[in-house]
mmCIF file of the N, C-alpha and C atoms, coordinates in Angstrom:
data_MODEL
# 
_entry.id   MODEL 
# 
loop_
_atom_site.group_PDB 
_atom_site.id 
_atom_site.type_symbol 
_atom_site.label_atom_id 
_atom_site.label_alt_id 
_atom_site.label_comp_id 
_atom_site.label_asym_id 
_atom_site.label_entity_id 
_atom_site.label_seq_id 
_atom_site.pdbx_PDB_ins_code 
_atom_site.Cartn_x 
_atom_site.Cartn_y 
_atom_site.Cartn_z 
_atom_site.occupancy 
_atom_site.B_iso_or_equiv 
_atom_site.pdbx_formal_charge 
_atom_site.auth_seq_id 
_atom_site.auth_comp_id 
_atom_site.auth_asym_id 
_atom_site.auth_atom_id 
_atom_site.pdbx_PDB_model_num 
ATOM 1   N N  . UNK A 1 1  ? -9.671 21.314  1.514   1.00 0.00 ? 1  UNK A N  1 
ATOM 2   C CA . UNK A 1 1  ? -9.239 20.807  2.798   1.00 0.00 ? 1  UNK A CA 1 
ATOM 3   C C  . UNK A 1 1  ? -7.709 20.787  2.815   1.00 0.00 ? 1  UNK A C  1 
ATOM 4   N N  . UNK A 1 2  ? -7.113 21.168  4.033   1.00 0.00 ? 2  UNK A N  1 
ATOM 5   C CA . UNK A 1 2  ? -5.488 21.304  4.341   1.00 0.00 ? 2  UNK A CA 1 
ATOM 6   C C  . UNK A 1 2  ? -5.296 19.816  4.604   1.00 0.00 ? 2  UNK A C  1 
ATOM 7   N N  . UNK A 1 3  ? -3.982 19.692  4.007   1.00 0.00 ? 3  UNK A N  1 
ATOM 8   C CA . UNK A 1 3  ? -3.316 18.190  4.527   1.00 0.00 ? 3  UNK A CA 1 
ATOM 9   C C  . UNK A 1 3  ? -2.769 18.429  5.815   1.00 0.00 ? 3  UNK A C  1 
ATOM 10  N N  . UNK A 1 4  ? -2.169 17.079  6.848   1.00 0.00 ? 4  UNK A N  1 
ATOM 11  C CA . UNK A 1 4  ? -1.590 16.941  7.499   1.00 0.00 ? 4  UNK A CA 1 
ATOM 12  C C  . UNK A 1 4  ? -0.850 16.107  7.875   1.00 0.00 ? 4  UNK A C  1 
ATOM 13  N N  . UNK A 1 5  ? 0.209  16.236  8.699   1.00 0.00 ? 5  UNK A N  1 
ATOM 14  C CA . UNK A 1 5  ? 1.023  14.651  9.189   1.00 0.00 ? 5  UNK A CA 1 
ATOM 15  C C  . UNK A 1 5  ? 0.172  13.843  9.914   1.00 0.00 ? 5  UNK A C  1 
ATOM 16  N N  . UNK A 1 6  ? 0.103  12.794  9.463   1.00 0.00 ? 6  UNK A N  1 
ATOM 17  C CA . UNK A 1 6  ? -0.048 11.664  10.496  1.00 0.00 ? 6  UNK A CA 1 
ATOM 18  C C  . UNK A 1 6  ? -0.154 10.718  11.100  1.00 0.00 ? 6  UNK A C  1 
ATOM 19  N N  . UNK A 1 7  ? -0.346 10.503  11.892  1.00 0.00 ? 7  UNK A N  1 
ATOM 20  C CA . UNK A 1 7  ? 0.523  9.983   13.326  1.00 0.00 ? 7  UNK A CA 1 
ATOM 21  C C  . UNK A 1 7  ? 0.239  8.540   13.244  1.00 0.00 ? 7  UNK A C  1 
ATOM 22  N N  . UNK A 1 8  ? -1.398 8.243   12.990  1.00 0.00 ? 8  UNK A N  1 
ATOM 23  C CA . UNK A 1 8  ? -2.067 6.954   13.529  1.00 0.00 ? 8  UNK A CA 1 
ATOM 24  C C  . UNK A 1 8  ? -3.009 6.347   12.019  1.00 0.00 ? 8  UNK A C  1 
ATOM 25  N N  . UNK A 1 9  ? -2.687 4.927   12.075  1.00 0.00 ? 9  UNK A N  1 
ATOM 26  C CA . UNK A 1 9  ? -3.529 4.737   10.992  1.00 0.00 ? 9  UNK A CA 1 
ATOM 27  C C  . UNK A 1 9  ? -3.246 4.943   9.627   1.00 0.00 ? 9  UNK A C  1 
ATOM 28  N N  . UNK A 1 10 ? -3.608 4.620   8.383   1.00 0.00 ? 10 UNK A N  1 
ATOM 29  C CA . UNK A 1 10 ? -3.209 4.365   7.126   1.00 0.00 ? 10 UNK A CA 1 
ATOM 30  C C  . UNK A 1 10 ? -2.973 5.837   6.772   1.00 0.00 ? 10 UNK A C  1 
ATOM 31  N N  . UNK A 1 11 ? -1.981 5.999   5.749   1.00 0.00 ? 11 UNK A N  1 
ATOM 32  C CA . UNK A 1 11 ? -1.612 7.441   5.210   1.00 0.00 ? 11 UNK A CA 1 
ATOM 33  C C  . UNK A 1 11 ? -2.519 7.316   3.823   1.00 0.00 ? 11 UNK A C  1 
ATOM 34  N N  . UNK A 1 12 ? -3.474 8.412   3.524   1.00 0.00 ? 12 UNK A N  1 
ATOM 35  C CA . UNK A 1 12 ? -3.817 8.759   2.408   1.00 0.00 ? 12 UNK A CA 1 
ATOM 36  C C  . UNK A 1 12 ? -3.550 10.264  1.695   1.00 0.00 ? 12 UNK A C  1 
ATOM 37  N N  . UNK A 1 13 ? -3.255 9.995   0.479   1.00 0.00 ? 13 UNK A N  1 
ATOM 38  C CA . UNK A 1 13 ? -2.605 11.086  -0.611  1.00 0.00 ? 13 UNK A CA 1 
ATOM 39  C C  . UNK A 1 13 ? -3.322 12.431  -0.098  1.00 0.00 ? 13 UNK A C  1 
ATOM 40  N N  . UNK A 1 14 ? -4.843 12.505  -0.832  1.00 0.00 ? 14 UNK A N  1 
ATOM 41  C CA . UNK A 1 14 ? -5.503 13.241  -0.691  1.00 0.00 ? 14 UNK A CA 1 
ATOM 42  C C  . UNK A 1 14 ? -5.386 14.384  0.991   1.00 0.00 ? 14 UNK A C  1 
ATOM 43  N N  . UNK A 1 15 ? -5.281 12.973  1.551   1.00 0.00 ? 15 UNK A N  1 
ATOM 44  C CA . UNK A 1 15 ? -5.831 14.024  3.443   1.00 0.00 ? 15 UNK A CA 1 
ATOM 45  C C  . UNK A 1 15 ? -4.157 14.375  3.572   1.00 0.00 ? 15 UNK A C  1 
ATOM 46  N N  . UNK A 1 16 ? -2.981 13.216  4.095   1.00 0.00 ? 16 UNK A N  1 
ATOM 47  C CA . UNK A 1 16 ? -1.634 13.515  4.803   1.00 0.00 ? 16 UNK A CA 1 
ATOM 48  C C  . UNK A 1 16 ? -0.392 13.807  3.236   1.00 0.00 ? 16 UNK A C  1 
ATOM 49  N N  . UNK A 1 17 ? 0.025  14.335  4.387   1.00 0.00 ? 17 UNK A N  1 
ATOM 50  C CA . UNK A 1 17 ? 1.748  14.664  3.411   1.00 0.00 ? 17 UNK A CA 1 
ATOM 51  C C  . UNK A 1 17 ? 2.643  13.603  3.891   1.00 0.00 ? 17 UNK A C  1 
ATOM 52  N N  . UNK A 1 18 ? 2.606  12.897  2.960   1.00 0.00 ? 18 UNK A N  1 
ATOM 53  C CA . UNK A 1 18 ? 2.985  11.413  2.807   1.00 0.00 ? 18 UNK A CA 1 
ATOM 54  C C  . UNK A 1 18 ? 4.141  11.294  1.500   1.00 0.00 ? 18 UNK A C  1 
ATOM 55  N N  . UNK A 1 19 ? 5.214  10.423  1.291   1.00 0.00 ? 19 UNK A N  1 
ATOM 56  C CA . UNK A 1 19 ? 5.837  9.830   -0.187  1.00 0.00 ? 19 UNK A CA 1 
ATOM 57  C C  . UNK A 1 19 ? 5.290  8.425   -0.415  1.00 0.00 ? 19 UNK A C  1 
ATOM 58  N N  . UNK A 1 20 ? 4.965  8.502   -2.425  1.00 0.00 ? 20 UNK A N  1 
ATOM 59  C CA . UNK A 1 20 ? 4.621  7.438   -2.303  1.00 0.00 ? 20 UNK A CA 1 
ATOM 60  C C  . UNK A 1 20 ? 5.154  6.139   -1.874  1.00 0.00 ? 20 UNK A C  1 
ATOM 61  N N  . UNK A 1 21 ? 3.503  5.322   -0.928  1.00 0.00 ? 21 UNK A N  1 
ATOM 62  C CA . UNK A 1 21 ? 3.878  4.361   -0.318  1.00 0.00 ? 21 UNK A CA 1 
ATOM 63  C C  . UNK A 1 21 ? 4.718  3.057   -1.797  1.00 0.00 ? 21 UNK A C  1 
ATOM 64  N N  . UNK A 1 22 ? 4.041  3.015   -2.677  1.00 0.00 ? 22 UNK A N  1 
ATOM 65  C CA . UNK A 1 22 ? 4.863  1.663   -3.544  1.00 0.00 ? 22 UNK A CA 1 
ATOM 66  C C  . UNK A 1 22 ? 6.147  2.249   -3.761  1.00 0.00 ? 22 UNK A C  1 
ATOM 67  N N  . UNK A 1 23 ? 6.493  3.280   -3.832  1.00 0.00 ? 23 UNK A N  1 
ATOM 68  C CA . UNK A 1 23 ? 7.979  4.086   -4.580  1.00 0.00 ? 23 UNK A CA 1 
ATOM 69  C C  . UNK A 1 23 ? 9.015  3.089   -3.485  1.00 0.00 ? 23 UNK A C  1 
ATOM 70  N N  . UNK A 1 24 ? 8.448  3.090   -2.312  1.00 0.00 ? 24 UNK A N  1 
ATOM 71  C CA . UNK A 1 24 ? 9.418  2.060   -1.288  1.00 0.00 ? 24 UNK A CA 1 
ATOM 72  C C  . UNK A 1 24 ? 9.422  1.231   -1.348  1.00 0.00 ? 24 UNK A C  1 
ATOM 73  N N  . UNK A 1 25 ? 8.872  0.119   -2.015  1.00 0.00 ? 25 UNK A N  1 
ATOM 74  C CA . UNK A 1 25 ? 8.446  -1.701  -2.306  1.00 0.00 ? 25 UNK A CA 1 
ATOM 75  C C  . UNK A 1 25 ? 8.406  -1.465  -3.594  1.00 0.00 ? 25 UNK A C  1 
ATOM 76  N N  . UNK A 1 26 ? 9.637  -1.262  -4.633  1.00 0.00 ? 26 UNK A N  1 
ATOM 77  C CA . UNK A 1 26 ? 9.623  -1.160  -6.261  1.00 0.00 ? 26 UNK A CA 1 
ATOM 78  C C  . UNK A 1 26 ? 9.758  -2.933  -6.701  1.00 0.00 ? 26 UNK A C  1 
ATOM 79  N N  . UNK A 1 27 ? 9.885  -3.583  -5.691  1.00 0.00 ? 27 UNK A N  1 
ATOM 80  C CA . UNK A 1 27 ? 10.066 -5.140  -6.358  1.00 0.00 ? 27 UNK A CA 1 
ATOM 81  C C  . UNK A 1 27 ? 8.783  -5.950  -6.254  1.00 0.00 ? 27 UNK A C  1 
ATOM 82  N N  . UNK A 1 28 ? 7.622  -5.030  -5.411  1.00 0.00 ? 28 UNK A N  1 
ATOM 83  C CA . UNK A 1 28 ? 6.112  -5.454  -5.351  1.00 0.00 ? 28 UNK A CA 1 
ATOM 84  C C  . UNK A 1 28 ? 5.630  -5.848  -6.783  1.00 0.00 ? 28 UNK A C  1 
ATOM 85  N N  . UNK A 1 29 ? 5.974  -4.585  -7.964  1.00 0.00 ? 29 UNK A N  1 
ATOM 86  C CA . UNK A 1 29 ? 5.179  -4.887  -8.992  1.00 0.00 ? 29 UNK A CA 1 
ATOM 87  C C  . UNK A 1 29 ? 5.831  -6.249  -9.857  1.00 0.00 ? 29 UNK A C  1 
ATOM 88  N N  . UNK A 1 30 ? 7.351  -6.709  -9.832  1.00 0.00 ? 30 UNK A N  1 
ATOM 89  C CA . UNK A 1 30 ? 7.599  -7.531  -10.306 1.00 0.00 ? 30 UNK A CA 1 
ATOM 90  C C  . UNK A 1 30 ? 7.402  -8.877  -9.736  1.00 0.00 ? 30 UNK A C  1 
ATOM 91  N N  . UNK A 1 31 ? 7.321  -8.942  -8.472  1.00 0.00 ? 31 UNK A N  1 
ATOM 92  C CA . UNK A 1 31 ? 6.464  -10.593 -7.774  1.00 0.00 ? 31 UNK A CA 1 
ATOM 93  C C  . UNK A 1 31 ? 4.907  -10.468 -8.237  1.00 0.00 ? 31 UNK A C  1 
ATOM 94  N N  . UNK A 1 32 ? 4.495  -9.357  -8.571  1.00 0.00 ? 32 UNK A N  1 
ATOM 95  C CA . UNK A 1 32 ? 3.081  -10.022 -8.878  1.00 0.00 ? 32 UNK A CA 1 
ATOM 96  C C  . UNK A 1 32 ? 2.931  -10.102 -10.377 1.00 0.00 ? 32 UNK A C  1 
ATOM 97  N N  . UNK A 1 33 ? 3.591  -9.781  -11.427 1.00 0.00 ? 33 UNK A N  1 
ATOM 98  C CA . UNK A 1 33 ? 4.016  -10.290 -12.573 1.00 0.00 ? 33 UNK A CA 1 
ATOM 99  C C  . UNK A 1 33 ? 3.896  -11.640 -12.536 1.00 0.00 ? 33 UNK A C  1 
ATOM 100 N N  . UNK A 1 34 ? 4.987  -11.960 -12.268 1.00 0.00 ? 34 UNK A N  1 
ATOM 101 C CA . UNK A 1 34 ? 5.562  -13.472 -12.035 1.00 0.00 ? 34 UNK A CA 1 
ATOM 102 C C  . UNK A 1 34 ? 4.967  -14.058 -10.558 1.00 0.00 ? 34 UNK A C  1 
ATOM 103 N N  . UNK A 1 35 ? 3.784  -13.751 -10.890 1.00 0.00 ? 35 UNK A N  1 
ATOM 104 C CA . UNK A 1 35 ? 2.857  -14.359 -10.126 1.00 0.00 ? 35 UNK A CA 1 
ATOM 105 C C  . UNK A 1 35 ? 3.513  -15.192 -8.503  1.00 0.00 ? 35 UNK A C  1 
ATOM 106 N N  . UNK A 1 36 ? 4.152  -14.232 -8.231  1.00 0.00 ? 36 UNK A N  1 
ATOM 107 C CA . UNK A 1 36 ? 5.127  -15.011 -6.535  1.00 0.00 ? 36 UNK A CA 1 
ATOM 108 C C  . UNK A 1 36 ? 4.327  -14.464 -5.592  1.00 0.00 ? 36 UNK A C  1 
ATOM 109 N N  . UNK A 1 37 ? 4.513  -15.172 -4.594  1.00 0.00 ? 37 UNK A N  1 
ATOM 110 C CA . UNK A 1 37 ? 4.347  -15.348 -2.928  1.00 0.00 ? 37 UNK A CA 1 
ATOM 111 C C  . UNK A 1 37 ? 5.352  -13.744 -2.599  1.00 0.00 ? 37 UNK A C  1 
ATOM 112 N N  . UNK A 1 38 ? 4.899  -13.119 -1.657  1.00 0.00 ? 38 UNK A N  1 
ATOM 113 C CA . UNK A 1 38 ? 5.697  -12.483 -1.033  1.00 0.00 ? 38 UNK A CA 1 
ATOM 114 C C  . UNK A 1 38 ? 4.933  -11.861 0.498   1.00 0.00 ? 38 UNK A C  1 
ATOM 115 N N  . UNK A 1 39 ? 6.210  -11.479 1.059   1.00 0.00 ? 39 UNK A N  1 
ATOM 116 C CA . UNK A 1 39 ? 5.884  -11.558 2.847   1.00 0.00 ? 39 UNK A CA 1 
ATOM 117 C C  . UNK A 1 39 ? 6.139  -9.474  2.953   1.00 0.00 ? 39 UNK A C  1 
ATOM 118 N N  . UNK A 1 40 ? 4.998  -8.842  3.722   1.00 0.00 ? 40 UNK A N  1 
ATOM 119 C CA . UNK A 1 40 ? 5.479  -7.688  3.778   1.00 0.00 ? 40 UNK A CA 1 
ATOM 120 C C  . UNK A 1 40 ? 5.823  -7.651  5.619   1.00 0.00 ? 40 UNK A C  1 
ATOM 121 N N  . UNK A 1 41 ? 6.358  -7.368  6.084   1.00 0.00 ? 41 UNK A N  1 
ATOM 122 C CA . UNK A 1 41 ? 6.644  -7.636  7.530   1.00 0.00 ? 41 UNK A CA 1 
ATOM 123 C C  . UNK A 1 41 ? 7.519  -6.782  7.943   1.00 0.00 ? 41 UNK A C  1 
ATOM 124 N N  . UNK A 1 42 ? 7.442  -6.041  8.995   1.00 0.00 ? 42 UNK A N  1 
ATOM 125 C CA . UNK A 1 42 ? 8.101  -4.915  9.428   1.00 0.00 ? 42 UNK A CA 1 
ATOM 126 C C  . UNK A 1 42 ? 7.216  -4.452  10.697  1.00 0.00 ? 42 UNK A C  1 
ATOM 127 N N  . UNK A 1 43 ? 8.129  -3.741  11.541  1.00 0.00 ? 43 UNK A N  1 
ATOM 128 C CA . UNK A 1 43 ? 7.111  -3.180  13.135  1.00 0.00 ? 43 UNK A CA 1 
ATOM 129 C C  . UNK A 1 43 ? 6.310  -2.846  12.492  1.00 0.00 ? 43 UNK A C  1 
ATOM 130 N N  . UNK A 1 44 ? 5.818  -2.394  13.531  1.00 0.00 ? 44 UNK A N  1 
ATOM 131 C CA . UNK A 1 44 ? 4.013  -1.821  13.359  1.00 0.00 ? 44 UNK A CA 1 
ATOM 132 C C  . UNK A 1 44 ? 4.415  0.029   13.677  1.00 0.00 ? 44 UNK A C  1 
ATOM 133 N N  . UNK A 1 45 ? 3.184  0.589   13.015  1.00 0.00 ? 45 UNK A N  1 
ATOM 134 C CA . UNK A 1 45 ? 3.465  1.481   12.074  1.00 0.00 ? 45 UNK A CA 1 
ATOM 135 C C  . UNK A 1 45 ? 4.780  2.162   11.215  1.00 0.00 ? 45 UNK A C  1 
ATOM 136 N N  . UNK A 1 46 ? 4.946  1.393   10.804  1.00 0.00 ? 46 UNK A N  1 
ATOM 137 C CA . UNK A 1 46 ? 6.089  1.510   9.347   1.00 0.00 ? 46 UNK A CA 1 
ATOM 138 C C  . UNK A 1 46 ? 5.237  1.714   8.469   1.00 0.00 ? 46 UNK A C  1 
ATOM 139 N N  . UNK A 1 47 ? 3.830  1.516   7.862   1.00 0.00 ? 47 UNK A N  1 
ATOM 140 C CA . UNK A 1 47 ? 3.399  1.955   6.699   1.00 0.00 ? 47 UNK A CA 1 
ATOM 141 C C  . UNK A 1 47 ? 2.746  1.071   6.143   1.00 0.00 ? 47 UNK A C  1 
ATOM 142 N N  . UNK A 1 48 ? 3.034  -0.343  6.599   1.00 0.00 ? 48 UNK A N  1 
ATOM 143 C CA . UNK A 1 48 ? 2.351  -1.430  5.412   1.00 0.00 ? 48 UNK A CA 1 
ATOM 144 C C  . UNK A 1 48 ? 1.228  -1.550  5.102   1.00 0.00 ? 48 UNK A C  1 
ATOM 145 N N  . UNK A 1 49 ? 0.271  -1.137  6.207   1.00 0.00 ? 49 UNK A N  1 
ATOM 146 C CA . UNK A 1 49 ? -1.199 -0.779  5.613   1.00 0.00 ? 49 UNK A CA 1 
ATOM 147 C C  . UNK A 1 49 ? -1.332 0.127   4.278   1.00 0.00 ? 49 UNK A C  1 
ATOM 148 N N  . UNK A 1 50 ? -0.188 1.253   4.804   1.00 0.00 ? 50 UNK A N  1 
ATOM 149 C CA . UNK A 1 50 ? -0.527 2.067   3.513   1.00 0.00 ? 50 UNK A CA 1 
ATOM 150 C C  . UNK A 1 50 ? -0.222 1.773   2.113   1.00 0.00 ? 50 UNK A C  1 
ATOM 151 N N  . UNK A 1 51 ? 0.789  1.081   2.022   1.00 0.00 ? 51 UNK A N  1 
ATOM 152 C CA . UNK A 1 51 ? 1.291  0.464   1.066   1.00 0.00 ? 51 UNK A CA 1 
ATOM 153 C C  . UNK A 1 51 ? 0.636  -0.625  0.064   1.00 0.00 ? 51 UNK A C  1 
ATOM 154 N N  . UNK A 1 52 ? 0.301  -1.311  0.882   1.00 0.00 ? 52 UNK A N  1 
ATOM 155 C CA . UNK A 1 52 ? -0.726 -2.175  0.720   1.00 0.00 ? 52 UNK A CA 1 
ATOM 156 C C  . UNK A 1 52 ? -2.255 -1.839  -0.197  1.00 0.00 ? 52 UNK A C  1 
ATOM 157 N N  . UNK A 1 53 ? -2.916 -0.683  0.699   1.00 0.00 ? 53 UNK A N  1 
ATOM 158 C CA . UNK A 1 53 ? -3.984 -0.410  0.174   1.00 0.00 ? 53 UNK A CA 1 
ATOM 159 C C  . UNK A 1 53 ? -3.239 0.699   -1.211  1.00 0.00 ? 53 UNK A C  1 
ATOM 160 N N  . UNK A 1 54 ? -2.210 1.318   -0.978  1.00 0.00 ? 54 UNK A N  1 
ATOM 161 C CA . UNK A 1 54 ? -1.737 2.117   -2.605  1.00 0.00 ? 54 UNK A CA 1 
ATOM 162 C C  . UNK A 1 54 ? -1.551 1.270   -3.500  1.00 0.00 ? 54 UNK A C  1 
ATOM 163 N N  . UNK A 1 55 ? -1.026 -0.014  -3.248  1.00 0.00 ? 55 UNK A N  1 
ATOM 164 C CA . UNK A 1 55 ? -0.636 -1.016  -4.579  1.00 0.00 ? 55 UNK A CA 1 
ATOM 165 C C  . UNK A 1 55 ? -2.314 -1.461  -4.624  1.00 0.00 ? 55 UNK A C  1 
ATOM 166 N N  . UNK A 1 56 ? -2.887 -1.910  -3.865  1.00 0.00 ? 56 UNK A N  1 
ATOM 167 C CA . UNK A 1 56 ? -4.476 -1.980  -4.363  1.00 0.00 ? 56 UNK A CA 1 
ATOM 168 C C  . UNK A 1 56 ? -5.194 -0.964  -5.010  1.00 0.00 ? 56 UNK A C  1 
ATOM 169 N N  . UNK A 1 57 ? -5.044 -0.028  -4.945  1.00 0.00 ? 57 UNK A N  1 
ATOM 170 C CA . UNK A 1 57 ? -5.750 1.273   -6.087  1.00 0.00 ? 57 UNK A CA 1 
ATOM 171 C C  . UNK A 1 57 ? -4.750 0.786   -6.973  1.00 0.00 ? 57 UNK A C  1 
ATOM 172 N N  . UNK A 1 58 ? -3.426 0.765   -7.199  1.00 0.00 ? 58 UNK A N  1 
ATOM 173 C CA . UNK A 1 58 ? -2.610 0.914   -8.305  1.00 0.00 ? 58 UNK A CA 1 
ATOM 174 C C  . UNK A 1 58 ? -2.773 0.170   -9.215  1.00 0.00 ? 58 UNK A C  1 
ATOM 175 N N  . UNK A 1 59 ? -2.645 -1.028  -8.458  1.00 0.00 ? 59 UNK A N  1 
ATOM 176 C CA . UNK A 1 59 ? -3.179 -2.615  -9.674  1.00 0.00 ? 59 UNK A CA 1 
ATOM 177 C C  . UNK A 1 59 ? -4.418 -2.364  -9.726  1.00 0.00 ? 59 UNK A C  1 
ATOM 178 N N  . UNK A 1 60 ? -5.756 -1.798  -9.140  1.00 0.00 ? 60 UNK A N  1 
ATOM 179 C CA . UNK A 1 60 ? -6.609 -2.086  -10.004 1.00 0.00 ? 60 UNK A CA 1 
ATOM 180 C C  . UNK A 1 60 ? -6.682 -0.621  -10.932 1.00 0.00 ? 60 UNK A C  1 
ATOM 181 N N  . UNK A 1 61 ? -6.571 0.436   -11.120 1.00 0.00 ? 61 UNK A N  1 
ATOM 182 C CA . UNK A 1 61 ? -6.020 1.424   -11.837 1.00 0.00 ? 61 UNK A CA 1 
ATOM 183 C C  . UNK A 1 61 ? -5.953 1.170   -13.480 1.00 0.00 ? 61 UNK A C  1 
ATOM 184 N N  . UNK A 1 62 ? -5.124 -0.091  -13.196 1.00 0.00 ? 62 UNK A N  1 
ATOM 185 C CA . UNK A 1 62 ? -4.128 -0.255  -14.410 1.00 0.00 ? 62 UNK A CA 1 
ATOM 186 C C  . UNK A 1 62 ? -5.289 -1.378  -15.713 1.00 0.00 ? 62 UNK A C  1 
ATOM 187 N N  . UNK A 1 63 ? -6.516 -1.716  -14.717 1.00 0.00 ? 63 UNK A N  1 
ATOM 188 C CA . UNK A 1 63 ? -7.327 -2.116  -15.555 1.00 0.00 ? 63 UNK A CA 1 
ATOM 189 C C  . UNK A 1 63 ? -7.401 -4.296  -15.523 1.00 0.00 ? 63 UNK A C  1 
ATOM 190 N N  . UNK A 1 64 ? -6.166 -4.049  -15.454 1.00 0.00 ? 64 UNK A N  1 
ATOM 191 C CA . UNK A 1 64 ? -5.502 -5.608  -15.349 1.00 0.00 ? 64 UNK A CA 1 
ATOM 192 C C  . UNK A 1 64 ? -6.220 -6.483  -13.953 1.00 0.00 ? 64 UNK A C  1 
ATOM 193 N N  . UNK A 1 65 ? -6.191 -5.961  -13.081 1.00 0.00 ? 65 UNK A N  1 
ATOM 194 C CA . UNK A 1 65 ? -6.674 -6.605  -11.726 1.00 0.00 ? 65 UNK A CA 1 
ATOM 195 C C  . UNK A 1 65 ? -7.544 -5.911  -10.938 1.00 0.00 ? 65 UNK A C  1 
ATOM 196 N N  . UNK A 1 66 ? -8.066 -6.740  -10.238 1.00 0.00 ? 66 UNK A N  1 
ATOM 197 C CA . UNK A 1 66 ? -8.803 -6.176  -9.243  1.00 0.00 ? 66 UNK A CA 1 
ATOM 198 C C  . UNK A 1 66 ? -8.778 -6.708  -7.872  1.00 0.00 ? 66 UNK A C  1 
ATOM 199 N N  . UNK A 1 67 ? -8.042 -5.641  -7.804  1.00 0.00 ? 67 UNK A N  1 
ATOM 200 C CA . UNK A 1 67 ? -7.299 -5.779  -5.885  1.00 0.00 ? 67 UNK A CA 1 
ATOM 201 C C  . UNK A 1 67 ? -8.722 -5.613  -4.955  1.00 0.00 ? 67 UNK A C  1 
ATOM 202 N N  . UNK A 1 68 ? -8.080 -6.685  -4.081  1.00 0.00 ? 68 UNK A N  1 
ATOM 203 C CA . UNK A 1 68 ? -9.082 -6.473  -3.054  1.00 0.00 ? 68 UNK A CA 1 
ATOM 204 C C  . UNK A 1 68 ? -8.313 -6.763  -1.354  1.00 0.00 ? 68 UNK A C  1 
ATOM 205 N N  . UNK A 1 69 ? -8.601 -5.844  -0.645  1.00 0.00 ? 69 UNK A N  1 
ATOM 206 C CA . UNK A 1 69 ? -7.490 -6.398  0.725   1.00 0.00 ? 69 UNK A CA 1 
ATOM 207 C C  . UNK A 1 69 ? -8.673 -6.773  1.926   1.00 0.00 ? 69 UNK A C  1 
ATOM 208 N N  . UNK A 1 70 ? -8.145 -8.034  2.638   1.00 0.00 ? 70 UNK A N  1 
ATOM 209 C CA . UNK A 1 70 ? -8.939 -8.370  3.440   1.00 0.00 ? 70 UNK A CA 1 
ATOM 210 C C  . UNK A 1 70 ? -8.206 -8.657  4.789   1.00 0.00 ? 70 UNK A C  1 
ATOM 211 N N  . UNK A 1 71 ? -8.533 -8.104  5.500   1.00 0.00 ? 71 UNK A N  1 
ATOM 212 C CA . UNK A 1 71 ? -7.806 -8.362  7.060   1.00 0.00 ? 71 UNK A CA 1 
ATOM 213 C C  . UNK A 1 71 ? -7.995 -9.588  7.343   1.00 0.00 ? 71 UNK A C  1 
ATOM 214 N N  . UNK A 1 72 ? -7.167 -10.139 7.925   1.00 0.00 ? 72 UNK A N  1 
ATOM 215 C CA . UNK A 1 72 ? -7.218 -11.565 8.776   1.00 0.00 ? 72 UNK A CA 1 
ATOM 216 C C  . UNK A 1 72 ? -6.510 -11.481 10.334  1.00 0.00 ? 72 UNK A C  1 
ATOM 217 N N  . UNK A 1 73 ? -7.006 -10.343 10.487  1.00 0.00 ? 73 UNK A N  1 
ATOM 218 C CA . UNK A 1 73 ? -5.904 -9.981  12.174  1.00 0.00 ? 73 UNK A CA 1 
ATOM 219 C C  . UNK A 1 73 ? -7.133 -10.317 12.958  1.00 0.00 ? 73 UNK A C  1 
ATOM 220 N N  . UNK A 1 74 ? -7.086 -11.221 14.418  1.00 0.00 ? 74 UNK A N  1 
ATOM 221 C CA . UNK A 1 74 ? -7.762 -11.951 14.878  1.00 0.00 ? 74 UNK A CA 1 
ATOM 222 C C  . UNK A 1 74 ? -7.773 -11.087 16.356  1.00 0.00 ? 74 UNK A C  1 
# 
């Protein structure tokens, strides 16, 4: 299957031509080290879905955690 740009909705590796989403939030992996609070917030479509669900494959990947993301948008 051909990749493509796009437009709407979460970017995945496999389908769109995308950079990685964590490579842009490099201080993600050290707040969850040190077990901190942190706020991701930015307009809407900037990416944070995608980001989000890449650091969830990533941390759980690594064996250590097991990410799980749950919407709370009402």
């Amino acid at each position: 299957m051909s990749r493509w740009f796009n437009i709407a909705g979460p970017c995945k590796l496999e389908k769109h031509y995308t950079i990685s989403a964590t490579s842009r939030l490099p201080d993600l992996s050290m707040l969850i080290e040190q077990e901190s609070y942190f706020v991701l917030h930015a307009p809407r479509q900037t990416g944070k879905t995608t980001a989000m669900l890449a650091l969830a494959q990533q941390l759980t990947a690594t064996g250590r955690y097991a990410a799980v993301m749950v919407s709370v948008e009402v």
